[in-house]
Structures are given as structure tokens and as C-alpha cells.
C-alpha positions in Angstrom: -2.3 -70.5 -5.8 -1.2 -68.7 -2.8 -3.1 -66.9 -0.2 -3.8 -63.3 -1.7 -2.7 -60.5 0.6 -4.5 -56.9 -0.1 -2.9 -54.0 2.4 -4.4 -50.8 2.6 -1.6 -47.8 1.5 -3.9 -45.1 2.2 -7.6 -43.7 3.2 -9.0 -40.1 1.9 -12.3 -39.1 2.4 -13.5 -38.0 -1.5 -15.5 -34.6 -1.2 -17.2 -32.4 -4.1 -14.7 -30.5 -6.2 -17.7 -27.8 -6.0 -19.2 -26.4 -2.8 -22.6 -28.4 -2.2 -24.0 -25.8 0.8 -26.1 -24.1 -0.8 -28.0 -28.0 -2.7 -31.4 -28.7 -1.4 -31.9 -32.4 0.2 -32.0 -35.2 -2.2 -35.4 -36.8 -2.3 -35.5 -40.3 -1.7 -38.2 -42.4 -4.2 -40.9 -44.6 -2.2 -38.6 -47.6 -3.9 -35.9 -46.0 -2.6 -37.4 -46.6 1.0 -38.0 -49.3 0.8 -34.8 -50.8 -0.4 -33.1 -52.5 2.1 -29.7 -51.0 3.6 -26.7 -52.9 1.7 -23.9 -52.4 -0.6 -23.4 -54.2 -4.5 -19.9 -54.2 -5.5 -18.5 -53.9 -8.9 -15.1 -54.7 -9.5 -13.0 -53.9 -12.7 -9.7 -55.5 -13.8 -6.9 -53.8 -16.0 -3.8 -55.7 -17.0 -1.3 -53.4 -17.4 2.7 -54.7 -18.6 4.0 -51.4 -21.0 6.4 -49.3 -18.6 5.7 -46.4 -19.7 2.4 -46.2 -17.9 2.8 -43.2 -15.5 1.4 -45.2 -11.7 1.6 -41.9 -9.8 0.2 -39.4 -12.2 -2.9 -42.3 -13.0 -3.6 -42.3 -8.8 -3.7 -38.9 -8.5 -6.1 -38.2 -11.5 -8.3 -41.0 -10.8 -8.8 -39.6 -6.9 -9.1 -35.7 -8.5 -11.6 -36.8 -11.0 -13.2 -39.0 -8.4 -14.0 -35.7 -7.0 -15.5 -33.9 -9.8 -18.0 -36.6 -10.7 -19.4 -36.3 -7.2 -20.2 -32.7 -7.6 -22.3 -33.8 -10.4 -23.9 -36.7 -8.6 -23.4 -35.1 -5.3 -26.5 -37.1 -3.7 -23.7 -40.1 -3.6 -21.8 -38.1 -1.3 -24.3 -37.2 1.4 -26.1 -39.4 4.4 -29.8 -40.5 4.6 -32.0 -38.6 6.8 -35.0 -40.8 8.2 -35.2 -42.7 5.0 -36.4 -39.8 3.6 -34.2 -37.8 1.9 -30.3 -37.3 1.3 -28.2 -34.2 2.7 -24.8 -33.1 4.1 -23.4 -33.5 0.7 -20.2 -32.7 2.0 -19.4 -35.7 4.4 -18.0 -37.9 1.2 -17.2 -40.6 0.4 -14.2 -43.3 1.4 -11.7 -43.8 -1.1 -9.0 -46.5 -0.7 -5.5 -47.1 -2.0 -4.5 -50.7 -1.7 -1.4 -53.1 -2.6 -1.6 -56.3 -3.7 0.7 -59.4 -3.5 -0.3 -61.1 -6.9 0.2 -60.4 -10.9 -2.8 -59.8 -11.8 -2.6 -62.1 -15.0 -1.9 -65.0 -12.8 -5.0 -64.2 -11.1 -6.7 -63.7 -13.9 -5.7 -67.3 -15.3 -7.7 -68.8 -12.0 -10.0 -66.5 -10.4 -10.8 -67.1 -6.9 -14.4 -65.6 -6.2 -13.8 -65.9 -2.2 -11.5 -63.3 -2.5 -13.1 -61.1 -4.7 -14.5 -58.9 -1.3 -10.7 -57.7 -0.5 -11.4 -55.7 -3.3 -14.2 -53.6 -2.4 -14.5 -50.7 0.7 -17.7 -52.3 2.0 -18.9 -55.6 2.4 -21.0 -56.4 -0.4 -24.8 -57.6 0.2 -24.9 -58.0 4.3 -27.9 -56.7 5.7 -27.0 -53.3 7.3 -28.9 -51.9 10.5 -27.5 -48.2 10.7 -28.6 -46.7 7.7 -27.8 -42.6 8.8 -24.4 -42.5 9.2 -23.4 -44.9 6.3 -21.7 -43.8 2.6 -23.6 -44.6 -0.3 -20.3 -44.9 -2.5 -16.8 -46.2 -1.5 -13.9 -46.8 -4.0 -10.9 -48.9 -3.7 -8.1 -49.0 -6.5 -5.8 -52.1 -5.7 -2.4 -52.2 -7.0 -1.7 -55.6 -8.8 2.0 -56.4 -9.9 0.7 -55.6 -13.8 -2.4 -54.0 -13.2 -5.1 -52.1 -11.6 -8.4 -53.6 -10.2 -11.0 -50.5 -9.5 -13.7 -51.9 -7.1 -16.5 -49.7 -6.5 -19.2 -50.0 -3.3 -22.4 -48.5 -4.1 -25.4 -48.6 -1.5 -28.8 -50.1 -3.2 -30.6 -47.0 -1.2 -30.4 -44.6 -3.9 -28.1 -46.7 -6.6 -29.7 -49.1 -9.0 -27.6 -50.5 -11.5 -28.3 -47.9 -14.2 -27.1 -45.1 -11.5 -24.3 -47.1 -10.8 -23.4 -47.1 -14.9 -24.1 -43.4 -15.2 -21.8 -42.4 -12.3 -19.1 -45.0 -13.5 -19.0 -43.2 -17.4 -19.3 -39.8 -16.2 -16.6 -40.2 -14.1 -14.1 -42.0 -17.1 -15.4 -39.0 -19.7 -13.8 -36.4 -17.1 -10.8 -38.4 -16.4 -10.2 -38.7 -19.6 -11.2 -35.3 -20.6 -14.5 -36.4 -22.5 -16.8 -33.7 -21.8 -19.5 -34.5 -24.7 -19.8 -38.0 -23.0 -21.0 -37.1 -19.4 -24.2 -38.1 -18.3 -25.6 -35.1 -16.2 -27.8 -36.6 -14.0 -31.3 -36.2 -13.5 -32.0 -35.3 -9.8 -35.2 -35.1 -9.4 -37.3 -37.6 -11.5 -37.2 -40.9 -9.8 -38.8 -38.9 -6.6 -41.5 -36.8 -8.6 -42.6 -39.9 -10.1 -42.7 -42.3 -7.6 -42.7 -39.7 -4.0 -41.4 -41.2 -0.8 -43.8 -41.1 2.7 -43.1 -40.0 5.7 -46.1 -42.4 6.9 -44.5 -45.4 4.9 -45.5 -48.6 7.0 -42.5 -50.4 8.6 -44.0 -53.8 7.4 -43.2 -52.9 4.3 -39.3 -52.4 4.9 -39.4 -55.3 6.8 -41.2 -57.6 4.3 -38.2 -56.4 1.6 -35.3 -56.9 3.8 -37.1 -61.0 4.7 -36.7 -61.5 0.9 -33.4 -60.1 0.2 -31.8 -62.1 3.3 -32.1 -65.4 4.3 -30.9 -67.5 7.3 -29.4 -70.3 5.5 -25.9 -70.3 4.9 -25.3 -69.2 0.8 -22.3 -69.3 -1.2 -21.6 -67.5 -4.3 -20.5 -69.5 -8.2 -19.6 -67.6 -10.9 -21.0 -69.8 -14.3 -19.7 -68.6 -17.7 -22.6 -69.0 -20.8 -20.9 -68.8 -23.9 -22.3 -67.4 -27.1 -23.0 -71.1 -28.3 -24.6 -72.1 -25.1 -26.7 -69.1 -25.1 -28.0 -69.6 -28.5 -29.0 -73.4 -27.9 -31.1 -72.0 -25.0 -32.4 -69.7 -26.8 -33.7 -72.2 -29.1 -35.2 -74.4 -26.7 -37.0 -71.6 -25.1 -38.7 -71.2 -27.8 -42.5 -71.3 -28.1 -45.6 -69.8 -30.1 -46.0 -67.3 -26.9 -42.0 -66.2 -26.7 -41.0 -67.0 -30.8 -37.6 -64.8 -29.8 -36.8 -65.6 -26.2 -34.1 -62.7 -25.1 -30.6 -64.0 -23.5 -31.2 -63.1 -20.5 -35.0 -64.5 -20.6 -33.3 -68.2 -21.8 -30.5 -68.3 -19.0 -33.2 -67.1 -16.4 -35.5 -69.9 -17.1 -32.2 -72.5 -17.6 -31.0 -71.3 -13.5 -34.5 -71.2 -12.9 -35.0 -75.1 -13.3 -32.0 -76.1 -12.3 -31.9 -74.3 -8.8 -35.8 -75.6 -8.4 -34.5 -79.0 -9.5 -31.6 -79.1 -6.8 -33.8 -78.3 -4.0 -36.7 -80.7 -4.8 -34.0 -83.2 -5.4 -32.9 -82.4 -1.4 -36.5 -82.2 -0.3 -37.8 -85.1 -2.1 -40.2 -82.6 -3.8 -42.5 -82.1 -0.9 -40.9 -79.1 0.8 -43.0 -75.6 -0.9 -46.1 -75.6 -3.2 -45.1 -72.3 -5.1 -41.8 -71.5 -6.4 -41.4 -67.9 -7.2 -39.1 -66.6 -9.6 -38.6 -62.6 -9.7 -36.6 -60.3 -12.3 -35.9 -56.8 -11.9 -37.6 -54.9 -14.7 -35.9 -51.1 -15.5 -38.8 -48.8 -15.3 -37.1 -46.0 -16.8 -38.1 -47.3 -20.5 -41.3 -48.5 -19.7 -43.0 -45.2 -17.6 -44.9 -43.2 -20.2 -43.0 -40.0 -20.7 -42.0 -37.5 -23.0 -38.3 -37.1 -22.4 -36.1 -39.6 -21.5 -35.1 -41.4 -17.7 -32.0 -42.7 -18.8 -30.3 -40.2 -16.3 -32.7 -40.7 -14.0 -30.6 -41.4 -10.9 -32.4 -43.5 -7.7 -34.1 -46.9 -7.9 -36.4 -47.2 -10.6 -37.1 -50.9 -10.5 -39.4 -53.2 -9.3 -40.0 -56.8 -8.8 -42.1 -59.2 -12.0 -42.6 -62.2 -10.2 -43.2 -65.6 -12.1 -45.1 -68.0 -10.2 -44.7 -71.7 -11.0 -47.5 -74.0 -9.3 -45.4 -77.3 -8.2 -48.7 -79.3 -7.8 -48.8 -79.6 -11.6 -45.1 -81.1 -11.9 -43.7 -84.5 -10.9 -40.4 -83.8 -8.6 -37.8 -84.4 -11.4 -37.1 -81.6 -13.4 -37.6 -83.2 -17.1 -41.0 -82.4 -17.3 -40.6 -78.5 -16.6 -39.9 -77.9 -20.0 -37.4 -74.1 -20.6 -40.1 -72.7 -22.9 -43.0 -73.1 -20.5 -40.9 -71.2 -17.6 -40.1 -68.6 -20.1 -43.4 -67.9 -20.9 -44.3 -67.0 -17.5 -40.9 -65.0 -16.8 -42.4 -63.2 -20.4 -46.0 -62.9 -18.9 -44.1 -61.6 -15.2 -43.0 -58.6 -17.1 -45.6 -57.9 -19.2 -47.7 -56.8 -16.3 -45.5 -53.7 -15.9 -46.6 -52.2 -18.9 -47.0 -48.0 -19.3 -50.7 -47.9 -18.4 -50.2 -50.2 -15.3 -47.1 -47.8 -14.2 -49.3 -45.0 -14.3 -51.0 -46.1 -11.3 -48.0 -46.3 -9.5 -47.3 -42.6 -10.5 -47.4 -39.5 -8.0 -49.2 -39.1 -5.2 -51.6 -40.9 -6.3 -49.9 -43.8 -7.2 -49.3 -45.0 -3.6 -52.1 -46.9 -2.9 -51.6 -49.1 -6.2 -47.8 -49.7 -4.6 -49.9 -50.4 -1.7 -51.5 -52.8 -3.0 -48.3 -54.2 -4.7 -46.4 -54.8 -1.7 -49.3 -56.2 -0.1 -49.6 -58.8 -3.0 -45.8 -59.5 -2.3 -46.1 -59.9 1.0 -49.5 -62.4 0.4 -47.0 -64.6 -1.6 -44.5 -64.5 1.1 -46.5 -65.8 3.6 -47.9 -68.6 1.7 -48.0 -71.9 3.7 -45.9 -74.3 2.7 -43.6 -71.1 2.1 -42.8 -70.9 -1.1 -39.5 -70.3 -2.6 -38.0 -67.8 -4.3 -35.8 -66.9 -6.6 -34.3 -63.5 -7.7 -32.6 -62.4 -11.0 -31.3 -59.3 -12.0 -29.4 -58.2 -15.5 -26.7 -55.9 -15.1 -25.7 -56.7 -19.6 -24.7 -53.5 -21.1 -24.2 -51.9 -17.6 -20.6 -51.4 -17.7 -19.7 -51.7 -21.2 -17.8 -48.5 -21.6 -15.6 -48.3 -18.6 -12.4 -47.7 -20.3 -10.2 -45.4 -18.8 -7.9 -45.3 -21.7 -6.1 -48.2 -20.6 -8.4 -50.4 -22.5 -11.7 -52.3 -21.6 -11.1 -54.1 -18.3 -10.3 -57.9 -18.9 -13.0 -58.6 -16.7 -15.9 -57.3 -14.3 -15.8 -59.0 -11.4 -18.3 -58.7 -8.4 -19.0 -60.7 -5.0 -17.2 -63.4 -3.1 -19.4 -63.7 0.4 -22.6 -62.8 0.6 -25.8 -62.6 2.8 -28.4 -62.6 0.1 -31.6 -65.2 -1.0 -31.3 -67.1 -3.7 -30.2 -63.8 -6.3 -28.5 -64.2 -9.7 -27.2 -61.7 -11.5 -26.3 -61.3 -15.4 -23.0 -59.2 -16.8 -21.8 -59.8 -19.7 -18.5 -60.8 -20.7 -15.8 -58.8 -22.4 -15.3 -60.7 -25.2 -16.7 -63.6 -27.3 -20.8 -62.2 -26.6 -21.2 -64.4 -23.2 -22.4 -63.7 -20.1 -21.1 -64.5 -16.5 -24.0 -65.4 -13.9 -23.4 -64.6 -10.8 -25.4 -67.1 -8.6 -26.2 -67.1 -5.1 -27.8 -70.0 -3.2 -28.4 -72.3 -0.5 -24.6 -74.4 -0.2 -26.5 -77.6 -1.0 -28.1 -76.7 -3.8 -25.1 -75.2 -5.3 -23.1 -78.6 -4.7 -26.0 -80.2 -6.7 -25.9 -77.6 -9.8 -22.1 -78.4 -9.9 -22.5 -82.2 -10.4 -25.6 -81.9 -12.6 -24.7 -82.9 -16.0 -27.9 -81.3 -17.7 -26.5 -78.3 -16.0 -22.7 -78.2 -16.9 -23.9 -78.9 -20.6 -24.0 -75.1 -20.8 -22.8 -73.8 -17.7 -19.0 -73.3 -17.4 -18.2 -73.2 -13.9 -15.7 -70.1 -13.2 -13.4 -70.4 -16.4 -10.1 -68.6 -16.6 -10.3 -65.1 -17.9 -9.2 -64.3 -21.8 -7.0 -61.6 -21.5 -7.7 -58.2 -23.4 -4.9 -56.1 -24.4 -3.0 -53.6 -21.9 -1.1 -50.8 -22.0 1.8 -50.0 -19.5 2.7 -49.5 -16.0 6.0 -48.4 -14.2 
């Protein structure tokens, strides 16, 4: 395949349709600030061969309407102040038009994940030291011959991925003229429930940004889990603690092993004591509340971390059996249940996150250091991101990255599978792809099916 060659057409800075002057400062959560200062990209691909599909009318609506969702979520189009609020609402947001040298199908048919950051206004998970004067959105729409790819920067200091999926399908209801199915945000929640500080200790900020970047050099596989794969997992995760494993409890485990496998295999299984896996957990459906935080725009997540004691194992990996690390990812997230996020709640609630972080930060400092690991499930995210032009064929996201040891979950758009996204140390990742117990399940970055289209001129 050739070398793919993206060229920038055009650059508009995307303001408010609606006059934002007169908005108070957006409130930044206490999880908000201490989120580290980096971009997650999502990127969507449309094939697109009818000719009757009207090019310069589509690029014109998408930028208008670009527009009008911001005045809705028009904290994505401000700066950060100090880290602890948002304001000047009406700086906006980059939005990019680019060309590209390459039929989309023909990329489709062998996707190169290195080049998936051409796609995207910002560089996608590097560590980012000027926080004030940064966007916290950027869009690009790239041109294919036979399609458009739609690849969307969001910054992880206010944007979780629920935000991210709530901006995303308000903005395709107005485009497409929808106005039953936009998702009026909620402005105000994630900051009353969990209030920022101005006195917030810079240990803590610190701490978060050691375990989201490492100094060992990381590449980024895309593995494909297909519906059989999944299931089979899911059956061997099995146990009388976790009778019905979830997908995305299965496949965390599975990576889990493996990735612990592959650097004990390196090491010759003397190199940490603890290996530590973490999932994201949504708090939005677990906080104890009378209405709902499904709008709830900010980051309302934390951390369940499952800790796996390697003094009880041998260095292979056949006697970590799935269903015992599945119990303990299950256990992880028990924890967070509605009465202990009540303690994290309010005012109050800051010296139980205290006391979080400082447990986090106990763990990190552990000697032999221990490893960790970090999953997050992005699965019914970006599900109804259809523009009218169909779903997109597929959802892509990184190629380079500076991140630890992170996986995340999408699913795929057809045949119930899921694409992980995995991220770790270039050694261990050379070892997952030659592990046989591994490929058994894994697919390693199959060709995309193609969904349906409708035309372009």
C-alpha cells in the first residue's frame, strides 16, 4: 500500500451559532482536575460511491451545524482557567478540511493504524503541559476518493466518553434536522456532585499524569474479538462468584493475562510483586439520584483497580486461570457502589477522594513497583452516529501514542464484536502477536466488512 498523503484544504475556527457573553464560567469537577491534559480521538469512516451525493452542500452543513451543537455544549468551546473552571466560550474550536490521496475502500480492506493520527486535529494521548490556551474539541473531515472519514479531538479535561457520545448525537440530530433526538446537556451536575478546589494538592495531578504516561516506548494493535470468540471467553470466565461474566469483563481478564504473561515471560517473572489492573467505571448509573446523569457532561469516572498478588503464581501464565482474574475485576467494581459514592459526594466528599487518591498513590509507589494496567469500554458509545449516509463502516481511533499500558473497548459495526484497542510496552506487544493462546481469539487488525453507502460527486 502506498504512503497515505492527508493535505489540509482549509482551517475555520468553529464559534457558537448563539452569543455565549452573557454564560457564567463552566465549573470544572474535582475529577476534572485532576485529569491529565491530553486529547482521545475518535475517528469515523463513510464509504460513499452513489454520485448523486451533494460534496459541497454536505461540508457546509456539517461546519454550520458544527456550530449550533456548540451553543448547546458551549463549555467545549471555551479555555480552562486555573484548572478550575471553563470560560471565553467564544474562542472556538479548530475545525479542519482535509484531502486525501487514497479510496477509502482500499483503505478499508487493510487498515494501517500508524496512520490513523493524520486524521485527527490534535495528537491523540501525548501528555500536554499548557493546559490555558488549549481547545477542548477539534474536528477534521478528510476527503477520501469514495468517502468521508470525520475524526473528532476531544480533550479528557472535561470530555469523558459519555460527553464525547452526547456531543457526537446531538450534533447528527441537528444536521439532520432531528430535533426530538438532541441530548441537552446537563451543565451543572458533574461539578455539584463532585466540586473542584482551589486548594487541590499538586501531588495529586502529578500522581495521575505518572500513571497515564510512561517512559517506555509503546505502540498501539488494534485486535478484533468476534462474536464466537467472545462467547468462548465468556464461558471460561465463568465461576460461582461471576455465573454471567459481561463481554467486556471476559476480554479484560483475557488482555489482562496475556499482557501479564508477556512481561513475566521478558522478566523471567521476577520484575514487580503486584500487577494492577484498573477499569473505568461510569458513575453516572451508579450515584444515587433521583433523575437521571446521562447528560451529565464532565468526567464522571473513576479508577476500580484489581490487584493480583504475583507471589501466589508460578511465572507462566497457565495457572492464572480467566475466571479467577474476573472475579477480582467483578470485586474492583463492586466497591463503587451508591453508598460508597456518597462519600465522595459534595463538599464533603473530598476527604473520602482524599483518601482515594492517596490509596492510589500507596499502590504506585509500591516497591518492586508494580504494574499496571488500564481498560476502558467505550461499547455502545458511538452507536448512532449516522449522518444519513449510513452507520460508518468503522470507528477508528489512535495510531501513536504516549500512554501506559491502556486498552480500550468499541464495538464493531457489524457481526456483535468488539475491536480492542491495546497500548503497551513494544516488547510485550511482539510477544502477544506470536502467542498462540493469544491469537486463538484475538484477530490482529482484520480488514474492515464494508457497510452500505450512499453517494458522492
Amino acid at each position: 500500500m502506498e504512503k497515505i498523503e492527508v493535505s489540509i484544504i482549509s482551517r475555520d475556527t468553529i464559534k457558537p451559532s448563539a452569543a455565549s457573553s452573557s454564560l457564567h464560567p463552566y465549573k470544572l469537577s474535582i475529577i476534572d482536575q485532576f485529569t491529565p491534559t491530553t486529547y482521545f480521538p475518535v475517528i469515523f469512516f463513510y464509504p460513499i460511491t452513489d454520485r448523486v451525493f451533494n460534496l459541497p452542500q454536505t461540508l457546509t452543513d456539517l461546519k454550520n451545524t458544527v456550530s449550533q451543537a456548540l451553543t448547546l455544549y458551549h463549555p467545549l468551546s471555551g479555555r480552562i482557567k486555573n484548572n478550575l473552571y471553563i470560560d471565553d466560550f467564544e474562542a472556538g474550536i479548530p475545525y479542519l478540511e482535509a484531502r486525501v490521496n487514497f479510496h477509502m475502500i482500499d483503505f478499508l480492506r487493510l487498515p494501517k493504524i500508524e496512520w490513523l493520527n493524520e486524521f485527527v486535529p490534535m495528537a491523540p494521548y501525548r501528555k500536554e503541559t499548557i493546559s490555558e490556551f488549549l481547545p477542548l474539541l477539534g474536528i477534521q473531515v478528510n476527503i477520501f476518493d469514495s468517502g468521508i472519514a470525520i475524526g473528532v479531538s476531544f480533550s479528557h479535561k472535561i470530555n469523558d466518553g459519555q460527553t464525547a457520545s452526547c456531543f457526537l448525537k446531538s450534533w447528527v440530530a441537528i444536521f439532520r434536522g432531528y430535533r426530538n433526538k438532541i441530548i441537552h446537556p446537563n451543565l451543572s451536575q458533574a461539578a455539584l456532585l463532585l466540586p473542584s478546589r482551589d486548594d487541590l494538592p499538586e501531588k495529586y495531578v502529578a500522581m495521575m499524569e505518572r500513571m497515564w504516561f510512561g517512559e517506555k516506548k509503546v505502540v498501539t494493535r488494534r485486535f478484533v474479538f468476534d462474536a464466537k470468540a467472545i462467547s468462548a471467553l465468556q464461558d471460561e470466565g465463568k465461576s460461582e462468584y461471576v455465573p454471567k461474566p459481561s463481554r467486556v469483563q471476559a476480554l479484560t481478564g483475557f488482555l489482562w493475562k496475556h499482557q501479564l504473561a508477556a512481561s513475566r515471560a521478558l522478566s523471567s517473572g521476577t520484575s514487580t510483586r503486584f500487577s494492577v489492573a484498573s477499569q473505568t467505571v461510569n458513575l453516572r448509573s451508579k450515584m444515587n439520584m433521583k433523575t437521571t446523569l446521562d447528560n451529565a457532561i464532565g468526567n464522571i469516572f473513576l479508577w476500580a483497580s484489581a490487584r493480583l498478588d504475583l507471589n501466589d503464581t508460578a511465572p507462566g501464565s497457565s495457572d492464572l486461570k480467566l475466571c479467577d482474574l474476573v472475579n477480582l475485576l467483578n470485586e474492583s467494581i463492586k466497591e463503587f457502589n451508591s453508598d460508597y459514592l456518597e462519600i465522595l459526594k459534595g463538599k464533603e466528599g473530598y476527604g473520602g477522594m482524599c483518601d482515594l487518591l492517596d490509596f492510589m498513590e500507596e499502590g504506585s509507589f509500591v516497591e518492586p513497583a508494580p504494574e499496571f494496567y488500564s481498560f476502558s469500554s467505550w461499547t455502545r458509545f458511538f452507536d448512532q452516529v449516522d449522518f444519513g449516509w449510513g452507520r460508518p463502516s468503522w470507528v477508528g481511533f489512535s495510531g501513536r501514542v504516549e500512554t501506559r499500558n491502556f486498552t480500550i473497548f468499541v464495538e464493531t459495526q457489524c457481526d456483535d464484536g468488539i475491536d480492542a484497542w491495546v497500548t503497551v510496552d513494544e516488547k510485550q506487544m511482539a510477544m502477544l502477536e506470536q502467542d498462540p493462546q493469544f491469537l486463538a481469539f484475538a484477530s490482529p487488525n482484520p480488514r474492515i466488512s464494508i457497510a452500505s453507502s450512499v453517494g458522492m460527486d
